[in-house]
C-alpha positions in Angstrom: -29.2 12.4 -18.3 -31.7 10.2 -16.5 -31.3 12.3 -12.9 -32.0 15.3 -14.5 -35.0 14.2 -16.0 -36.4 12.9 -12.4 -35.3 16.1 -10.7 -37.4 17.7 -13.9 -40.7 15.6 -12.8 -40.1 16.5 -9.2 -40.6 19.8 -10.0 -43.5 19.5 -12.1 -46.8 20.6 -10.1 -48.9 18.1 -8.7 -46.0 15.8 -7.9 -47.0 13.7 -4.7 -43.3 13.2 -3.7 -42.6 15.2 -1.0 -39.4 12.7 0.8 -36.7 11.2 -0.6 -34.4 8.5 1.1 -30.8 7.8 0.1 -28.2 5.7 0.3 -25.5 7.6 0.5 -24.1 10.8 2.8 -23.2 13.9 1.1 -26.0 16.9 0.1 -23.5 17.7 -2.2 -24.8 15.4 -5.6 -28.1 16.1 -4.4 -28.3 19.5 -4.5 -25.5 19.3 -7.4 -28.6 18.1 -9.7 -30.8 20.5 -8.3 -33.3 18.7 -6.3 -36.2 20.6 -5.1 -36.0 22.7 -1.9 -39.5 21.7 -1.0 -38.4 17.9 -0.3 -37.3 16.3 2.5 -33.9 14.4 1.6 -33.1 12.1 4.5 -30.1 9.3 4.7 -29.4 6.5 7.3 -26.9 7.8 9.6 -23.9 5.9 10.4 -25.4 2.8 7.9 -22.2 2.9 5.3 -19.8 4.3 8.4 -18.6 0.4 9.0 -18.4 0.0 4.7 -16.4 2.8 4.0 -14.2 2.6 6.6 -13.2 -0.8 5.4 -12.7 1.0 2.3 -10.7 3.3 3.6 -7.8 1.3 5.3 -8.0 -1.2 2.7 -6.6 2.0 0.3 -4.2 2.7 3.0 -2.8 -0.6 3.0 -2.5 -0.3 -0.7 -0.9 2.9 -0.6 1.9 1.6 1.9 2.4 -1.7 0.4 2.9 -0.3 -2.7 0.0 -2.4 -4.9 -0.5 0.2 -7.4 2.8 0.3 -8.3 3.3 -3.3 -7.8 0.0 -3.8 -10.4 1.6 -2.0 -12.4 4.9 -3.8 -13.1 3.0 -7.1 -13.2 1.0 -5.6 -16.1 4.1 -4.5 -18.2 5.3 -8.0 -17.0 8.6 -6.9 -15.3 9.8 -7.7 -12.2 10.8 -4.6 -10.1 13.1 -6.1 -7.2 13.1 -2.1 -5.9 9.4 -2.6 -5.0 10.4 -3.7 -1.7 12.4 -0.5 -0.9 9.3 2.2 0.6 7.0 -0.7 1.3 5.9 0.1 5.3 3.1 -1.4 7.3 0.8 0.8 9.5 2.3 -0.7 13.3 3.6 2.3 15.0 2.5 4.8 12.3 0.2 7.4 13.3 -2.8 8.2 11.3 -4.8 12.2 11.3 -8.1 11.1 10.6 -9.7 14.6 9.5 -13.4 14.6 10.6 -14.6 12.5 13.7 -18.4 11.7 12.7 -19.3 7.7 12.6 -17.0 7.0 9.3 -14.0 8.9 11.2 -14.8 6.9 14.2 -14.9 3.6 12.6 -11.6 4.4 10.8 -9.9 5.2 13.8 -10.9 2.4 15.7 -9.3 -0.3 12.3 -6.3 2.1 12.5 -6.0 0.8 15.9 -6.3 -2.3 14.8 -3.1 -1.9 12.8 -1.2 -0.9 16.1 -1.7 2.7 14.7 -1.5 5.8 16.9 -4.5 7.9 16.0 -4.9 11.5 16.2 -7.7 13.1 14.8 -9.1 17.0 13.8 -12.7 18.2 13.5 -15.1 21.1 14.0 -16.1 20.2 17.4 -13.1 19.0 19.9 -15.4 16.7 22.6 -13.4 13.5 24.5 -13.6 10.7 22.7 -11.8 7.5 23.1 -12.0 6.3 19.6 -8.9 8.4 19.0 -5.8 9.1 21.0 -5.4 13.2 20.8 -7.9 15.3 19.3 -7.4 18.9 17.4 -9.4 21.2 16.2 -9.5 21.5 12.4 -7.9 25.2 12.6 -4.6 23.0 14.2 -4.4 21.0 10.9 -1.4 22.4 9.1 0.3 22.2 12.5 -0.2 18.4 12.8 0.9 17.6 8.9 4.7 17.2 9.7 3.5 13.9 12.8 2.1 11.3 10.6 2.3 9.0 8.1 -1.2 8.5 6.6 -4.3 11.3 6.7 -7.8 10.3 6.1 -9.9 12.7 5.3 -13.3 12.0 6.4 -14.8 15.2 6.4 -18.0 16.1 4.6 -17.9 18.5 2.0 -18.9 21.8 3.2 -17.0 25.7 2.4 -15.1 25.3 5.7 -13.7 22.0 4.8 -13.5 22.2 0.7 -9.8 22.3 -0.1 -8.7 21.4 3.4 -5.7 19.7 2.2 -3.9 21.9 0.0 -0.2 22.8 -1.8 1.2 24.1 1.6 -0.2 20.9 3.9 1.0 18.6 1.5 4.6 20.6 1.1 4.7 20.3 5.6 3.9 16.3 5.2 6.3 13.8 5.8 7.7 12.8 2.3 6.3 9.1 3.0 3.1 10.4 4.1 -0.4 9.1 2.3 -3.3 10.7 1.5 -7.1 8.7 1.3 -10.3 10.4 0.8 -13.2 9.2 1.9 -15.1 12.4 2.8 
């Protein structure tokens, strides 16, 4: 595997590299392949926030128009007149976007876009006016059963690793969506 042969010469003695800048936002691939402790690993804060966020509610929209399943039916080359039935929009939904950093922010602020309400949890509870009521993550189980869509934003750390899980899912909404972009 061609990382693990760089992480391999990184580690050899004598190798001048002492920083490394990426692309991307989790530590989790990164120290995943085992990069040396001795280097500095750096990202650009906030650069993919707009990007991913774009992702994000374009996979929301999917999710409540129904395109999968739509894709779907055009492949097997049916027509599915039920389709319609479950289809929603995001006006007058309300969104729990779960971790407020810049891609949390910049999701809230397109939910809003889409005449979403937005509520939001995360580590720290500080005003912000990205969102319109903000929880801490401890209240999250509490907030499953108001909304129709969660995006979980969160980075992956062992306070946040399995946030969502059997018993959130089972207090959801049975329309309810789920998009990760954490």
């Amino acid at each position: 595997d061609d990382a693990l042969a760089v992480v391999e010469r990184l580690r050899e003695p004598g190798s001048p590299v002492r920083w490394m800048h990426f692309n991307s936002i989790g530590r989790e691939g990164f120290d995943a392949v085992g990069i040396p402790g001795h280097l500095t690993v750096t990202h650009a804060v906030g650069a993919l926030a707009p990007t991913v966020a774009d992702h994000a509610l374009a996979l929301l929209l999917a999710l409540r128009r129904r395109l999968p399943d739509a894709l779907a039916a055009r492949a097997d080359r049916r027509w599915d007149p039920t389709l319609r039935n479950g289809m929603r929009g995001l006006d007058g939904d309300t969104v729990l976007v779960v971790g407020l950093g810049n891609i949390g922010k910049a999701v809230a602020r397109r939910a809003r876009a889409f005449g979403m309400r937005v509520i939001a949890a995360n580590r720290t509870v500080r005003p912000d006016d990205s969102v319109d009521a903000l929880y801490p993550l401890s209240a999250l189980h509490d907030l499953a059963g108001e909304v129709d869509a969660v995006v979980l934003c969160a980075a992956l750390t062992p306070e946040t690793g399995g946030i969502i899980d059997a018993r959130f899912v089972s207090q959801c909404r049975r329309h309810a969506v789920v998009v990760n972009v954490g």
